[in-house]
C-alpha positions in Angstrom: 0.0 0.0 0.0 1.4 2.7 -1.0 1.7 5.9 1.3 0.3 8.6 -1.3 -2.9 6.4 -0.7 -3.3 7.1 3.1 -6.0 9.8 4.1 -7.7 11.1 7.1 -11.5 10.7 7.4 -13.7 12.6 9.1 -16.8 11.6 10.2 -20.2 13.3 8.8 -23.4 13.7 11.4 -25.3 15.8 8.5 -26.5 15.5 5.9 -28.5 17.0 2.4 -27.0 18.9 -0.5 -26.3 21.9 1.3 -24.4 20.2 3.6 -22.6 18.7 1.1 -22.2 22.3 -0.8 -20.4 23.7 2.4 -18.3 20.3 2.5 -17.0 20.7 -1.2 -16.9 24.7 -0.7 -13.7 23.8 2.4 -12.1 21.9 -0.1 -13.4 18.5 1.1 -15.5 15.3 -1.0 -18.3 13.8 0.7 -18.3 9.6 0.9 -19.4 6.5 2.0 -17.9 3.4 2.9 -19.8 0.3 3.3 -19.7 -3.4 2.7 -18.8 -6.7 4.6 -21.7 -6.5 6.6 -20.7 -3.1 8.2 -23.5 -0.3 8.4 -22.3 2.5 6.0 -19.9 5.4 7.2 -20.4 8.9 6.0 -17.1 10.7 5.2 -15.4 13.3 4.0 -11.7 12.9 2.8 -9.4 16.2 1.6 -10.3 17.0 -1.7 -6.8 17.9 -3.7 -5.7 14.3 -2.3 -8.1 12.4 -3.7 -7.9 13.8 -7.1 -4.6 12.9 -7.5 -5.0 9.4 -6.2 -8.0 8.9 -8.7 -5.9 9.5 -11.8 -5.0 5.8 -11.2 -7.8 3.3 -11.8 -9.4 1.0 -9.0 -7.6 2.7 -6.5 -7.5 1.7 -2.5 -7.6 4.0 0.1 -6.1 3.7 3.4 -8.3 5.8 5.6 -7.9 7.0 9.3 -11.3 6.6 10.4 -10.9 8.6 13.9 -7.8 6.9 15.2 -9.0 3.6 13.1 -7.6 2.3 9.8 -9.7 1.2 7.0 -8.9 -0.1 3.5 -11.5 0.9 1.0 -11.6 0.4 -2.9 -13.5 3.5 -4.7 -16.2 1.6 -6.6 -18.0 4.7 -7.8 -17.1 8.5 -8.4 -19.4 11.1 -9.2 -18.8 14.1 -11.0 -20.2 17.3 -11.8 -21.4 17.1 -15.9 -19.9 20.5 -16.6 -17.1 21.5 -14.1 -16.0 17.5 -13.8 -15.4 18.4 -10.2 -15.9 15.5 -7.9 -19.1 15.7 -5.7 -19.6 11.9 -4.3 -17.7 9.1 -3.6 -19.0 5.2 -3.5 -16.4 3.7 -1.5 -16.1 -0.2 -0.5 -14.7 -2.2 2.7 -12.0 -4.5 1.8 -9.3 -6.5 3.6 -5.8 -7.7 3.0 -5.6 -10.7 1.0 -9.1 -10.2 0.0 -9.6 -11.0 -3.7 -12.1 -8.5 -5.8 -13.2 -7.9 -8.9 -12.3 -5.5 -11.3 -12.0 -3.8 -14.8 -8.8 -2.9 -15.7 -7.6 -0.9 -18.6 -5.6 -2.7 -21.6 -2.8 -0.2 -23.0 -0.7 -0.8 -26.0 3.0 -0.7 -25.9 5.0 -0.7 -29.2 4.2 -0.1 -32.6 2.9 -3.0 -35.4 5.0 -3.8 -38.2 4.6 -0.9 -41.1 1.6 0.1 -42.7 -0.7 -1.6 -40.8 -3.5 0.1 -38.0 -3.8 -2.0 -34.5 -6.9 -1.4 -32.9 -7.7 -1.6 -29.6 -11.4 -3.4 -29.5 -11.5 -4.2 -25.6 -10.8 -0.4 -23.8 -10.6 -3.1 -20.5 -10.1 -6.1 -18.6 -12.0 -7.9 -16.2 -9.9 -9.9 -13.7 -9.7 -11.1 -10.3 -6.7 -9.2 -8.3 -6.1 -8.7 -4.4 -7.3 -6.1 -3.0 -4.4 -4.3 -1.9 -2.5 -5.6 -5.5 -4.1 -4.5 -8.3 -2.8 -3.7 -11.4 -3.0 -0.1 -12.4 -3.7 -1.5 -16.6 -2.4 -4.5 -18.5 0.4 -4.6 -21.0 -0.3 -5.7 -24.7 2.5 -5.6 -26.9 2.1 -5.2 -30.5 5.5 -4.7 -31.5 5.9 -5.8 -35.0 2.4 -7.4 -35.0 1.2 -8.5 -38.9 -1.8 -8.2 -40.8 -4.9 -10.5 -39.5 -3.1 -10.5 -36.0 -5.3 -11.1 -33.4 -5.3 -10.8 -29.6 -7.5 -12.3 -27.2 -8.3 -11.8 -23.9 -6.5 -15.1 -22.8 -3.2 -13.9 -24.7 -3.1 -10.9 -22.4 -0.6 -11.4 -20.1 -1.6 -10.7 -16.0 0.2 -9.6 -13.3 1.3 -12.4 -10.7 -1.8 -13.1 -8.7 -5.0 -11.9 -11.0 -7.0 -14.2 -12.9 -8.7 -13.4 -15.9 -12.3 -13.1 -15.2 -13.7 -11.3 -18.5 -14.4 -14.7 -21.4 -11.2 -15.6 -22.8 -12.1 -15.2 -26.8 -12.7 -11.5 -26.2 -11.0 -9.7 -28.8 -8.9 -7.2 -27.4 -7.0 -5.8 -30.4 -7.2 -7.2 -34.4 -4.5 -5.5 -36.7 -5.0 -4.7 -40.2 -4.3 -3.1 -43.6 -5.7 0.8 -44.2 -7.6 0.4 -47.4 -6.0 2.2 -50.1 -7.4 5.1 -51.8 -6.3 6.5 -55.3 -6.6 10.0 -54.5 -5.5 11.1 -58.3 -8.8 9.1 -59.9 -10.6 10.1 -56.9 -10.2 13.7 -58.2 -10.1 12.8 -62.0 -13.7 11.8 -61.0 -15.2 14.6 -59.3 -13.6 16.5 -61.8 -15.3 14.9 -64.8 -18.9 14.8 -62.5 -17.9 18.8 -62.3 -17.9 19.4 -65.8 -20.8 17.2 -67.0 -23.1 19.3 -64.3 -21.9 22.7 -65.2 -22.6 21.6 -68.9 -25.9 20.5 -67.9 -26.6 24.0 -66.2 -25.9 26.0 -69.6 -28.0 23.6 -71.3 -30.9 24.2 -69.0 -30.6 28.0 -68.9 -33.1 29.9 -70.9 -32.4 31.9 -73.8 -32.1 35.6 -73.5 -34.7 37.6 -75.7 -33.4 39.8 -78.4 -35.5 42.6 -79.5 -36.1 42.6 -83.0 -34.6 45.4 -85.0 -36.4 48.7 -85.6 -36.9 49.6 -89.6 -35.4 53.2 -90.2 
């Protein structure tokens, strides 16, 4: 556990969205922690802190709960729509050596062999980690990876201790060939379909009138 994960936790006895205005308005994110039986704790933890640690996915907090320490894995966060400023945390009560569930990102490292696209179909993973161990992404590499290469989930290699949870014939990244485009007959084209409709328009266009010629 690392220590940049440790915060103090103070207790809330009130409650309502005001409440919870002045809480956010001294720099502070309203939360509750609950699970393994335990009745749910209201909280507040320091604001700056906590956005910092939730850059990293699936992250577990060690909380000072009033002299008391409590791991907790943030299972939900909720945000303002505009601002993106945190209002609410959904945390959860876990234990060392406690396995849990979670998504984990899939990130690609290297580059697939020349002229080819690798795309990434599954954005995440779902495995079985412990608590107090898991994985901030998992590590695909591509390098030099061919045409018609595809990874599954059960190529994806795990950290030491997770299981793979989501199915194992999940694609997670397919590599292929751009289609090719001749741009000069593309333009040929639309060049030829611009003249044939600007002939079109002077053939449609009606004739001017011409007065006839006065006799002297």
């Amino acid at each position: 556990m690392a220590d940049d994960n440790k915060l103090v936790a103070e207790i809330r006895t009130q409650f309502g969205k005001g409440f919870a205005r002045r809480i956010r308005a001294a720099g502070r994110i309203p939360a509750v922690i609950y699970g393994h039986g335990t009745d749910p704790q209201h909280v507040s933890l320091p604001g700056h802190e906590v956005s910092l640690i939730l850059r990293k996915a699936n992250a577990v907090l060690e909380l000072d709960i009033e002299g008391t320490s409590q791991l907790a894995l943030v299972k939900d966060v909720q945000k303002d729509p505009v601002r993106q400023v945190i209002e609410h945390l959904d945390l959860v009560v876990v234990r060392k050596g406690e396995k849990v569930t979670v998504d984990v990102p899939v990130h690609l490292e290297g580059e697939s062999f020349s002229g080819t696209i690798a795309t990434l179909d599954a954005a995440s993973l779902t495995i079985e980690a412990e608590a107090t161990h898991i994985p901030e992404h998992t590590v695909v590499d591509i390098e030099g990876a061919e045409e018609g290469t595809h990874i599954l989930a059960k190529d994806v290699a795990l950290p030491e201790g997770s299981t793979l949870v989501s199915d194992p014939e999940t694609l997670v990244v397919h590599v292929t060939v751009p289609a090719a485009v001749d741009l000069g007959e593309a333009a040929a084209e639309e060049g030829a379909e611009g003249e044939a409709a600007a002939e079109a328009a002077a053939g449609e266009a009606p004739a001017e009138d011409v007065a006839p010629a006065e006799s002297e």
